[in-house]
C-alpha positions in Angstrom: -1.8 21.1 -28.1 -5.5 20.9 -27.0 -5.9 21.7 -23.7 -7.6 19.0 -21.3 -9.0 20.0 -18.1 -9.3 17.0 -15.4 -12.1 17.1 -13.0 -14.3 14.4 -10.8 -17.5 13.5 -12.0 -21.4 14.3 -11.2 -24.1 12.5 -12.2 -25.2 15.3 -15.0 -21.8 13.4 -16.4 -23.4 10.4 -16.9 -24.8 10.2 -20.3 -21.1 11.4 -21.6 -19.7 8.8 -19.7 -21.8 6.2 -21.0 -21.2 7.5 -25.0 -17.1 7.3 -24.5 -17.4 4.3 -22.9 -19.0 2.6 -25.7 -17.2 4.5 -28.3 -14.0 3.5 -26.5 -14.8 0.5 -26.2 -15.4 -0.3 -29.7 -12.4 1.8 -30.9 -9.9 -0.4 -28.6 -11.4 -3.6 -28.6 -12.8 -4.2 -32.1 -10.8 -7.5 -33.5 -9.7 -8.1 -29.6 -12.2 -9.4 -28.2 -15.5 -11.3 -29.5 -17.7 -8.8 -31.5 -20.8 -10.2 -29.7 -19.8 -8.8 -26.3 -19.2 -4.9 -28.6 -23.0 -5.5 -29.9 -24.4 -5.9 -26.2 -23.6 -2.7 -25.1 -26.1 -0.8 -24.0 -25.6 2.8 -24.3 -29.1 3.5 -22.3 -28.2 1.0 -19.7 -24.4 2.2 -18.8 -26.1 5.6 -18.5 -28.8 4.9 -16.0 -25.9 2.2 -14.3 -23.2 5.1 -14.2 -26.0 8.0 -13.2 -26.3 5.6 -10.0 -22.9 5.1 -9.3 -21.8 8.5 -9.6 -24.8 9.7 -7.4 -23.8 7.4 -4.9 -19.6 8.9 -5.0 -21.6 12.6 -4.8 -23.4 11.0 -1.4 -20.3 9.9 0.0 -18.3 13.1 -1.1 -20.9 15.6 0.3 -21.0 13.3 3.5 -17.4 13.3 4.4 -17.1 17.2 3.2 -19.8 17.5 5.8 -17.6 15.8 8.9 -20.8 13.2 8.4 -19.8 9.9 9.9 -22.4 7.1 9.2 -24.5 6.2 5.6 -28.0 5.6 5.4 -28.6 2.0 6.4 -30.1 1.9 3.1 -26.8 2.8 1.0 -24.2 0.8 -0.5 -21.1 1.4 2.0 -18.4 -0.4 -0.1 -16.6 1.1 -2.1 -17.5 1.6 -6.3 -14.9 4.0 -6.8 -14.0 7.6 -7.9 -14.9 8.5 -10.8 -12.5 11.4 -12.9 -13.5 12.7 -16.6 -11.1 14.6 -19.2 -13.0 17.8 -20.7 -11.9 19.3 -23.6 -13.4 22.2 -25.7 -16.7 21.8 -23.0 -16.7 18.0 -23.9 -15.8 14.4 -22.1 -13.7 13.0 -24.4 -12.4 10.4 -21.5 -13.0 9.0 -18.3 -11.2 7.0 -15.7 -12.3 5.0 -12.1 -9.6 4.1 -9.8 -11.1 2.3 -5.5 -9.7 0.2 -3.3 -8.1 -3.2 -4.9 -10.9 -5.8 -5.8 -8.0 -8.6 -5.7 -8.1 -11.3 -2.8 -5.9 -10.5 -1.4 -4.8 -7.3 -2.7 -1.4 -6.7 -4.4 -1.9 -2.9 -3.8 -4.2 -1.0 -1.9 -5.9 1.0 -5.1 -6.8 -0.4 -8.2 -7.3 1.4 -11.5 -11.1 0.0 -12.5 -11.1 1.7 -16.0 -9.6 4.2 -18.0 -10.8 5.0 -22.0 -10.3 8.4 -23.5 -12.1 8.4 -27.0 -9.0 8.1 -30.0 -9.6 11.3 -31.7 -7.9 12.7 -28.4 -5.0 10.3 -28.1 -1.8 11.7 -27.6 -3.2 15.1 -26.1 -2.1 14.3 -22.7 -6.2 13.3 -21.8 -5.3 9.7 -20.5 -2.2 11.2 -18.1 -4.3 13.8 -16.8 -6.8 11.1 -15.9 -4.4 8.5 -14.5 -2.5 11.2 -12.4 -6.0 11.7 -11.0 -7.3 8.5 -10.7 -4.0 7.3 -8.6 -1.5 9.9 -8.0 1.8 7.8 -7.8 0.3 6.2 -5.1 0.9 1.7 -5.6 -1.8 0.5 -7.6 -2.7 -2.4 -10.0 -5.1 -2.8 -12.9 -6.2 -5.9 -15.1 -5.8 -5.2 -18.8 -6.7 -7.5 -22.2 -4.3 -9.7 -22.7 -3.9 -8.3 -26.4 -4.3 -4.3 -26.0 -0.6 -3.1 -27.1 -1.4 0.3 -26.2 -2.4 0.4 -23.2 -0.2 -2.2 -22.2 3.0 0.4 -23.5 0.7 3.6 -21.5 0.8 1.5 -18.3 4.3 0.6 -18.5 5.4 4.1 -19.0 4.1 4.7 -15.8 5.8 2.6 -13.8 3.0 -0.6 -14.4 5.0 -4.3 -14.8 2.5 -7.8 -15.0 3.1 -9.4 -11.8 2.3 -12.7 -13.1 -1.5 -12.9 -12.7 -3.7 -14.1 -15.2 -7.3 -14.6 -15.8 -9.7 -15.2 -18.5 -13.2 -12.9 -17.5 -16.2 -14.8 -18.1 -18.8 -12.0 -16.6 -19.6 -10.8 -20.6 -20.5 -14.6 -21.1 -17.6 -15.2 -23.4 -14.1 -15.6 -22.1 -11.5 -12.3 -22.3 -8.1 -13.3 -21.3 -6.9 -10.5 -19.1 -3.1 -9.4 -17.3 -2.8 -7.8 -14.0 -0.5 -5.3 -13.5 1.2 -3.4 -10.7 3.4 -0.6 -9.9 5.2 0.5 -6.5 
């Protein structure tokens, strides 16, 4: 078995980020969800977007390392996550984000934002690394497609049921029907 090292992210990360992302995405979702919302993604975009973000989690990390107590009135002070990658033979071949739950009101106090780990590197333990990382065994929830079989079985291996919610995500201008599910 390949071995996958789990570690958090830095913005130098960004750009590999950005490729397994849309690599992932196209490898799960093609014939799932409307091809139009595949063909927007922006590969130069989701890099600069995820250099941000990940600059911002180094800000806040080095800040409470420090024993720093308050941001920059200029910074974002809500939370955008944590962000974990899976390295294997020196390359991201996954990534995963996991903050406090987005739901009103929350079911659980962490949510799992995203998880993709490209398919060549299924089944080498890359996705378990990052979801033990991501959440621990700590309660969580996480909104998945409606019609992704795979992940659906992942979650439910560990420990993940549908609670009953249901929504159909219009932000990508088309509808995607999603499930929520929760654990502990």
């Amino acid at each position: 078995m390949t071995a996958v090292a789990v570690r958090r992210a830095v913005p130098a990360d960004a750009a590999a980020i950005a490729r397994v992302h849309v690599r992932g995405w196209h490898e799960t979702y093609t014939g799932r969800m409307p091809q139009s919302i595949l063909d927007r993604l922006d590969l130069d975009r989701l890099t600069r977007v995820r250099r941000e973000l990940l600059g911002h989690e180094q800000r806040i990390s080095d800040r409470e390392s420090s024993g720093a107590a308050r941001p920059n009135h200029t910074e974002r002070t809500h939370d955008l996550g944590r962000t974990w990658v899976a390295v294997t033979a020196g390359s991201i071949v996954g990534f995963a984000v996991s903050g406090s739950s987005r739901d009103d009101p929350p079911v659980a106090p962490v949510e799992l934002y995203a998880i993709y780990v490209l398919a060549a590197h299924h089944g080498i333990g890359a996705g378990q690394a990052l979801l033990d990382a991501a959440l621990g065994h700590e309660s969580a929830s996480l909104w998945v497609l409606a019609d992704n079989p795979r992940a659906r079985a992942f979650y439910a291996r560990n420990g993940f049921r549908p609670d009953g919610a249901e929504k159909d995500d219009t932000s990508w201008g088309e509808s995607i029907s999603e499930v929520r599910l929760v654990r502990g």
